[in-house]
matplotlib code that plots the C-alpha trace (Angstrom):
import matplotlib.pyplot as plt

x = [-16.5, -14.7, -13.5, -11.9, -10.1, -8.6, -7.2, -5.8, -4.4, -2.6, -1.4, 0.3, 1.5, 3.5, 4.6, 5.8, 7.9, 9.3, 10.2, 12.4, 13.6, 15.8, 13.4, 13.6, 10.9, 8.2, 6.7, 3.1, 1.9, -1.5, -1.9, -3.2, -5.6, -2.7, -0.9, 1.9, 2.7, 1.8, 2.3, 4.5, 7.1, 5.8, 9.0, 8.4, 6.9, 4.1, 3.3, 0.6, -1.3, -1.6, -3.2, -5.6, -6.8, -5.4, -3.4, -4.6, -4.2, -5.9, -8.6, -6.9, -4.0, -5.6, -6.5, -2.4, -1.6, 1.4, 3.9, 2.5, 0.1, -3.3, -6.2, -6.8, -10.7, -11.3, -8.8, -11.2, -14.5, -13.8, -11.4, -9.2, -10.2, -8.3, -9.5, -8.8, -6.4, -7.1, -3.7, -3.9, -2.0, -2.1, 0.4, 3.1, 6.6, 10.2, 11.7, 14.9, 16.6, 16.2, 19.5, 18.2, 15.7, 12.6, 8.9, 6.1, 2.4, -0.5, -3.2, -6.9, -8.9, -12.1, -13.8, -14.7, -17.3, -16.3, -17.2, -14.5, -13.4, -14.9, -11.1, -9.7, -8.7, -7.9, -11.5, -12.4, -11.4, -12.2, -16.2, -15.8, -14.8, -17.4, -19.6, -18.8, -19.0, -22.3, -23.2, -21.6, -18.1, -14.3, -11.9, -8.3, -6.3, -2.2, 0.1, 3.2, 5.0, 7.8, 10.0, 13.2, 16.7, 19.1, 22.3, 21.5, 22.4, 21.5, 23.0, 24.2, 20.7, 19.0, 18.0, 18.5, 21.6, 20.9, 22.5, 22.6, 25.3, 26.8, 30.9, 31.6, 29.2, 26.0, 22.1, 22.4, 20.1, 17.9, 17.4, 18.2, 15.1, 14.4, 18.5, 19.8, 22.9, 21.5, 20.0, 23.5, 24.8, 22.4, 22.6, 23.7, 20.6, 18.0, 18.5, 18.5, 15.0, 14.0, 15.0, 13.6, 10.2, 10.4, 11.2, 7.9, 5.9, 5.6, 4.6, 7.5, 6.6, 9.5, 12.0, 12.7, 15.2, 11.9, 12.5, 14.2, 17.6, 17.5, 14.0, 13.1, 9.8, 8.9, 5.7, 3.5, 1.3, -2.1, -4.1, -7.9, -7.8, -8.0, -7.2, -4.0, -3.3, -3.4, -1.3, 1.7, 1.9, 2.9, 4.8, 6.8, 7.1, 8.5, 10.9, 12.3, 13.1, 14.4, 16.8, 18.0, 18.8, 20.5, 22.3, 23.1, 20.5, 17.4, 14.1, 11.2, 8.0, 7.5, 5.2, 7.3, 11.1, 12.5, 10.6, 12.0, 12.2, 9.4, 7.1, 6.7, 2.8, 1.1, -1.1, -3.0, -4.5, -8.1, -10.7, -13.6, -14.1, -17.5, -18.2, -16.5, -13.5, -14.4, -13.4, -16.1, -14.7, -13.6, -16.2, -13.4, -12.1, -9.8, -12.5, -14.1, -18.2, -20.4, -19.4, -16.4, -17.7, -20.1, -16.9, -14.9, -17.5, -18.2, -14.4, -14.5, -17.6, -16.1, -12.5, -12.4, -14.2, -11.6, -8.7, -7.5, -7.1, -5.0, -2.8, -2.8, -0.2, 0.7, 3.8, 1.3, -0.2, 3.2, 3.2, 0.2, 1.7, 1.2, 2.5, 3.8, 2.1, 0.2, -3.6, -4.9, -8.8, -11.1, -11.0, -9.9, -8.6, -6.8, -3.5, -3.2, -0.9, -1.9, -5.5, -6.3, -8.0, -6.1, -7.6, -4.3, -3.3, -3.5, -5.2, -8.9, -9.1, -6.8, -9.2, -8.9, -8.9, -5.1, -6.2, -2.7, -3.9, -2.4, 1.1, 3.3, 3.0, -0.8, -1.8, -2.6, -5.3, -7.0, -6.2, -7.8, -10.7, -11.4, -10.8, -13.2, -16.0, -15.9, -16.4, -19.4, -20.5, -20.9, -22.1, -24.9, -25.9, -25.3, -23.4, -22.5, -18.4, -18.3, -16.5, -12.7, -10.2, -7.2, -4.1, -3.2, -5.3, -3.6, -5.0, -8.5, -9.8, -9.8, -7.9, -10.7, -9.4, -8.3, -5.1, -4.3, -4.7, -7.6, -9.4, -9.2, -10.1, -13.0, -14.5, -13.6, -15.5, -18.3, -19.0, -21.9, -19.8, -17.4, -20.3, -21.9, -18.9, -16.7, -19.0, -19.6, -17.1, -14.4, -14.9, -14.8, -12.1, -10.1, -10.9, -10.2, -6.7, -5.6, -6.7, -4.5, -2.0, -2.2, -2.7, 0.9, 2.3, 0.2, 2.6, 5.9, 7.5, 9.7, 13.5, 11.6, 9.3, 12.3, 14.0, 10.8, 9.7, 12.9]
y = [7.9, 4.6, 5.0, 8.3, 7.2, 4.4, 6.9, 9.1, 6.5, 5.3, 8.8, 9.1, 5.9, 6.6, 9.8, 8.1, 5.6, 8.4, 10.1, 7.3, 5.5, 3.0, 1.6, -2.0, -3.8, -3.0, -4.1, -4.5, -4.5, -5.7, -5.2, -8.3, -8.0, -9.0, -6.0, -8.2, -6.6, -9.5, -9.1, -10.0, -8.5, -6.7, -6.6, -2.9, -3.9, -5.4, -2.8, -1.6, -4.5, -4.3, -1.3, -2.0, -4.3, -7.9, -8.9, -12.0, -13.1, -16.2, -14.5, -15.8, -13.7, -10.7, -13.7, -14.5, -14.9, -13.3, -16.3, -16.0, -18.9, -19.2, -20.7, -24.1, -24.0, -20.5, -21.8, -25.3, -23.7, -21.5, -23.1, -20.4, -18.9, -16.1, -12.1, -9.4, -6.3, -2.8, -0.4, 2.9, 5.6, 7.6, 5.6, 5.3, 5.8, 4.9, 3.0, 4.8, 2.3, -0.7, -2.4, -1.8, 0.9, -0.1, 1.3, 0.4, 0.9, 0.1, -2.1, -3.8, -6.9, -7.0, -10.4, -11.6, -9.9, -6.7, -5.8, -4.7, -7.8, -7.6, -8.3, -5.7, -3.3, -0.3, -0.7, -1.6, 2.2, 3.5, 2.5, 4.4, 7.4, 7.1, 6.9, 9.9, 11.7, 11.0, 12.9, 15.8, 15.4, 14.4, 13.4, 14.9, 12.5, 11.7, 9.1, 9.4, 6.4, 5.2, 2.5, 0.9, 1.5, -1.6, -3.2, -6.3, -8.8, -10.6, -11.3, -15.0, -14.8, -13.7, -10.3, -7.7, -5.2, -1.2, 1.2, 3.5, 2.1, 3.2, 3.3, -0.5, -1.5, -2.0, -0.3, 2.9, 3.3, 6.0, 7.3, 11.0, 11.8, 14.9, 15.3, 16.8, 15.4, 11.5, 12.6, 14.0, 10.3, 8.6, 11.6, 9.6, 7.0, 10.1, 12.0, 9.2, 8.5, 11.7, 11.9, 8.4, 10.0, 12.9, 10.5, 8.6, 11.9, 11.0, 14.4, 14.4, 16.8, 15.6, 13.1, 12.9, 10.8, 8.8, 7.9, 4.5, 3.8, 3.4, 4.6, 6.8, 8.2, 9.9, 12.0, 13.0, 16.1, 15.7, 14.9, 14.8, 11.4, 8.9, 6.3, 8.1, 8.8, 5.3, 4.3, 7.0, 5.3, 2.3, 3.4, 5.5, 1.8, 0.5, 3.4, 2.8, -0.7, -0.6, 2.9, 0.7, -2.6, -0.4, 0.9, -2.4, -1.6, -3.0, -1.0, -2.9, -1.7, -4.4, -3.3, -3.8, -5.4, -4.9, -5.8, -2.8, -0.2, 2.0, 0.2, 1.8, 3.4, 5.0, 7.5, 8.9, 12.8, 13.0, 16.1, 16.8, 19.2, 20.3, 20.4, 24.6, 23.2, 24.3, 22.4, 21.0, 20.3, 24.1, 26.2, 29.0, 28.4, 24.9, 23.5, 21.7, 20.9, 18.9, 16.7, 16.7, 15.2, 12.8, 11.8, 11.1, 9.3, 6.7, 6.0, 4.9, 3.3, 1.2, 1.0, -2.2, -4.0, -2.6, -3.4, -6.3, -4.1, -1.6, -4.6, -7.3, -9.4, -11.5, -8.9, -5.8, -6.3, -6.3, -2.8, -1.9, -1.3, 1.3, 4.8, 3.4, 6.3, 3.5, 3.9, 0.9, 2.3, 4.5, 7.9, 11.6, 14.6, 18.1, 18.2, 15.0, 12.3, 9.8, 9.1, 7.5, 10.0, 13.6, 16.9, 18.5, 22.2, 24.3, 26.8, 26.3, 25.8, 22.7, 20.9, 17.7, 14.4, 12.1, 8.6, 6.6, 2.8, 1.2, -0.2, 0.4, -3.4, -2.5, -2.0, 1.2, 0.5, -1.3, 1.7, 4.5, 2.6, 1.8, 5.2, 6.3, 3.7, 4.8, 8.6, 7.5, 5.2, 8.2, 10.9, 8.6, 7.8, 11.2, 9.6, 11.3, 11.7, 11.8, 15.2, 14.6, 13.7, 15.9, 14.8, 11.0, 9.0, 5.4, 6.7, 7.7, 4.7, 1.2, -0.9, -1.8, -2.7, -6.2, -6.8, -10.1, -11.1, -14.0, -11.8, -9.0, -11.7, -12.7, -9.2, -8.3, -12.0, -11.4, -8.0, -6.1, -2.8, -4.7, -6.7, -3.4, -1.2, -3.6, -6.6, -10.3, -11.8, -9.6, -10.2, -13.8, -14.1, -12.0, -14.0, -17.1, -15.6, -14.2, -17.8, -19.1, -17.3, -17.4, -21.4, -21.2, -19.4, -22.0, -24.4, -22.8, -23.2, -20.7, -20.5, -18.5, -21.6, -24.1, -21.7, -21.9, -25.7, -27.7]
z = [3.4, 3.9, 0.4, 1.2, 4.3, 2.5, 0.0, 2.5, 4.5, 1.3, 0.0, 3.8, 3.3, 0.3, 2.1, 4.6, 2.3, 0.4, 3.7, 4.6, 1.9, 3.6, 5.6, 4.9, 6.9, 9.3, 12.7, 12.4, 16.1, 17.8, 21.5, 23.0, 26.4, 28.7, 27.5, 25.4, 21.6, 18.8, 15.7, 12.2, 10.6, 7.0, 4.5, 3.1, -0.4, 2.0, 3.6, 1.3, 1.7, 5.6, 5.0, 2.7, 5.4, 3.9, 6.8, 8.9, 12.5, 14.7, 16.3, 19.9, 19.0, 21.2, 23.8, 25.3, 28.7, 29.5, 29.1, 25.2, 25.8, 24.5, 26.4, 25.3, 26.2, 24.2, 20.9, 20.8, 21.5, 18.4, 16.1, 15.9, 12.6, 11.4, 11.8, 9.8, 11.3, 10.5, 10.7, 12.2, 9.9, 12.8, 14.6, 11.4, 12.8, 12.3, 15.1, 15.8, 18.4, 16.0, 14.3, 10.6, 9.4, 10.8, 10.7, 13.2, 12.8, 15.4, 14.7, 15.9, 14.9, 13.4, 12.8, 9.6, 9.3, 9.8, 13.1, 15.7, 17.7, 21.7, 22.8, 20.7, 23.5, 21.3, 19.8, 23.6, 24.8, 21.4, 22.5, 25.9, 24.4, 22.4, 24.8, 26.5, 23.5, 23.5, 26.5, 25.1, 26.4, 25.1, 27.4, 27.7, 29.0, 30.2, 31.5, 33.7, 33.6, 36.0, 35.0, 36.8, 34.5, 35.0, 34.3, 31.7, 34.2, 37.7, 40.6, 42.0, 43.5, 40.2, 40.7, 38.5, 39.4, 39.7, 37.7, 40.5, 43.0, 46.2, 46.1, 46.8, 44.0, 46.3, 45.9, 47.6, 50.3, 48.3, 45.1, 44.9, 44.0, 41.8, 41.7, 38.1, 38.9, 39.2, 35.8, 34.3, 34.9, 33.0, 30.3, 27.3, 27.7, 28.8, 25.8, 23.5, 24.8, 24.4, 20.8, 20.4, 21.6, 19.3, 15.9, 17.2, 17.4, 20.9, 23.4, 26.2, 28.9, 31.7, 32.4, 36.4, 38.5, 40.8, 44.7, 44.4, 42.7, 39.6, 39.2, 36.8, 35.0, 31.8, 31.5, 28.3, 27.6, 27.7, 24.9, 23.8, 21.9, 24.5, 22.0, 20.8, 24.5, 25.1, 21.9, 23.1, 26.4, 25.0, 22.2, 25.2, 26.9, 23.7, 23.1, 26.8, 26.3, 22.8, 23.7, 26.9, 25.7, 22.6, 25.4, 27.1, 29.8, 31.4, 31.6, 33.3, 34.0, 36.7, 39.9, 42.1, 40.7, 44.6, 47.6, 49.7, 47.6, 45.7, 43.2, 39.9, 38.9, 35.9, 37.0, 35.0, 34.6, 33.0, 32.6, 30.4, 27.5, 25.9, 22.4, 22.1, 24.4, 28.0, 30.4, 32.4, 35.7, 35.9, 37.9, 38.1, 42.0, 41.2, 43.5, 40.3, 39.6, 40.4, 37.5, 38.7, 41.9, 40.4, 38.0, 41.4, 42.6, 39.7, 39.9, 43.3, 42.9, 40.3, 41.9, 43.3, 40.7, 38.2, 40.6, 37.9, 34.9, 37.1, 38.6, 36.5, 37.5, 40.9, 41.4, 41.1, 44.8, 46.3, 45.3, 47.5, 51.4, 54.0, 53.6, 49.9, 47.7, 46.5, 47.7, 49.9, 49.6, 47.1, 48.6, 47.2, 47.8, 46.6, 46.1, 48.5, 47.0, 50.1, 48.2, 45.4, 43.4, 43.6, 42.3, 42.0, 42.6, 38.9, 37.3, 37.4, 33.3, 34.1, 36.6, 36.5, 38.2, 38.8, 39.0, 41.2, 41.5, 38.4, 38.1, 35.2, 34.2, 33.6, 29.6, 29.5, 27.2, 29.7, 32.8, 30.9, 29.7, 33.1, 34.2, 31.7, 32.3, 36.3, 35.2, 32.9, 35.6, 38.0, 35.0, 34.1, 37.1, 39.2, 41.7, 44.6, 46.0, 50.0, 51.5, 50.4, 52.9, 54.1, 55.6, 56.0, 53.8, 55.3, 59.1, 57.8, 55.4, 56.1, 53.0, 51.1, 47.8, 46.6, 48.5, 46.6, 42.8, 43.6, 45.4, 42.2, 39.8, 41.9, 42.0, 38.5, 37.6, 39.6, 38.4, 36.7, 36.3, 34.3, 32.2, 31.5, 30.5, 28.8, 27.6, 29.0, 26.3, 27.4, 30.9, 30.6, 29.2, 30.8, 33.6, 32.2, 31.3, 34.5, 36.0, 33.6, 34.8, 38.3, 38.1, 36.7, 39.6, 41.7, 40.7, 41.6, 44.7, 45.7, 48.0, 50.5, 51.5, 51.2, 53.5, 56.0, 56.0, 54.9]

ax = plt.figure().add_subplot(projection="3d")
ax.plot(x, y, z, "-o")
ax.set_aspect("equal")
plt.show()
């Protein structure tokens, strides 16, 4: 079987090259657990040799903070041998923004001796899935990703200038949200995303001008390969920044890039399907099944636990205020966008759960996994959802989720939910990482205290 895959992968290989002829050099990119893109660049009479599996990395590569650092106490402990890395034909594209003809391919670790690396977060989700499968269902899954579009540039202050400007050259005091003609303005940079999407085989659904200036997010379709699902969202992220800086723009997917305007989220759409395709949230009144509930319920169970996969980053919990859109507490709801678990309004085949707590800085690897392990969590063990909540979400539940990053690294270390879905190795050093991380944040002082104490 392996044998056969290898020969298919190579026969679409050589398509591929004869498909585009003047491609000179590709990007071969491994996601590391921090959500940064590592990788080498593969001159195209290499290619062939990355997949047929002969392409090395340090085993730490999947283990950098998000400065690009290793940790020093995981690098010594091992000796930072070398792994293998296994490309995915599936994710073989051109990269249309790119100064010279360019290809890109996705790819995981394996150790040397074959087995998929415990870091490797595309072999991470690829278990989960898995795992449901084994209980008779697939997940369909879809991102929505808001991102901020800016001038390439700062202020005296440092701060990043918006696109979107009031008359004398200032942020306006909202965003137009929804408004086609906010989108017209920003035309020439929208459609060349859009085509960049389509090149990548990449499943657009919308583009929408977002609440805040400058704010903006692009949607894709559903899809029932939560690993591909995963793979499009950041190949969308990719596309964004490399169509914007072509155009002389900025696109960040920062949490929360202004501290008075909208934060930017991924939320994410997920139902079940059986083995002939039903969907098994649908009992035929939108209401949704018990599995549903019991899916709903593992989520929430396993929320807070998961908070630090859904914000990674110090910025991320400056995203979570009162009356943000951003959910303070597990709870859910139909059609109710002030919880954090929506059963929006549709036809009953299209049940389905929106998860809203994670950022757009989050990997989305990392989201959906976690997404899935809190559905499994409640499937397996018939968890229960309270009543859901109608109206005001922010008036009904107390905040209950990690406010701060220390207190989300704390639960996510501390946690058998994490252990159990996504292995001890991982979860130490994830932790080790994000303490890595925040002890370099530690050490900065900001203006804002010199402005307070001196």
């Amino acid at each position: 079987m392996e044998a056969i895959i290898m020969a298919d992968s190579g026969e679409r290989l050589q398509a591929f090259l004869d498909a585009h002829p003047d491609i000179e050099v590709f990007e071969v990119i491994l996601p590391d657990i921090a959500g940064g893109l590592r990788g080498k660049w593969v001159t195209r009479d290499k290619i062939h040799s990355v997949l047929a599996g002969e392409l090395k990395l340090p085993a730490s590569s999947l283990a950098f903070d998000v400065f690009g650092r290793d940790v020093e106490a995981l690098v010594f402990d091992t000796g930072d041998g070398d792994s293998y890395c296994e490309a995915d034909i599936d994710t073989l594209v051109p990269v249309p923004w790119a100064s010279r003809p360019t290809g890109q391919i996705m790819m995981s670790m394996r150790d040397p001796e074959g087995t998929p690396s415990p870091l490797d977060t595309r072999f991470l989700l690829e278990g989960l899935v898995n795992r449901c499968k084994a209980l008779g269902y697939t997940p369909v899954m879809a991102s929505e990703m808001e991102f901020y579009l800016l001038k390439d540039g700062e202020d005296d202050l440092g701060r990043p200038l918006h696109t979107q400007t009031d008359r004398v050259g200032g942020v306006t005091c909202a965003g137009q949200t929804y408004s086609l003609d906010t989108m017209a303005e920003m035309g020439e940079v929208m459609h060349a995303m859009r085509d960049a999407a389509t090149a990548q085989q990449l499943p657009v659904d919308t583009l929408t001008k977002e609440s805040a200036p400058s704010q903006y997010e692009i949607n894709l379709l559903h899809c029932d390969d939560a690993l591909i699902a995963a793979d499009q969202a950041i190949m969308l992220q990719r596309a964004i920044r490399g169509v914007a800086r072509e155009h002389g723009l900025l696109a960040t997917f920062m949490a929360k890039p202004f501290g008075d305007l909208a934060g930017s989220g991924m939320h994410v759409h997920c139902s079940l399907v059986d083995a002939e395709g039903n969907n098994v949230f649908d009992d035929g009144t939108g209401m949704g099944t018990p599995l549903l509930r019991q899916a709903i319920a593992g989520c929430m169970a396993a929320m807070a636990d998961s908070m630090l996969l859904l914000a990674p980053n110090l910025n991320s919990y400056r995203r979570f205020q009162r009356d943000s859109h951003a959910p303070l507490a597990p709870c859910w709801g139909y059609e109710n966008r002030t919880v954090s678990l929506r059963v929006p309004a549709d036809a009953p085949t299209a049940t389905r759960l929106e998860h809203r707590v994670a950022g757009a800085d989050a990997h989305p690897h990392l989201v959906l996994a976690a997404i899935l392990a809190g559905m499994l969590h409640g499937i397996e063990n018939q968890l229960e959802a309270p009543d859901p909540l109608e109206g005001n979400a922010y008036e009904q539940v107390p905040p209950s989720l990690p406010r701060h990053w220390p207190e989300a690294i704390e639960a996510f270390s501390n946690s058998d939910f994490i252990r159990e879905y996504f292995g001890a190795e991982f979860q130490r050093v994830y932790t080790l990482i994000k303490q890595q991380e925040m002890d370099e944040f530690d050490r900065q002082v900001t203006p804002l205290e010199y402005d307070a104490s001196l």
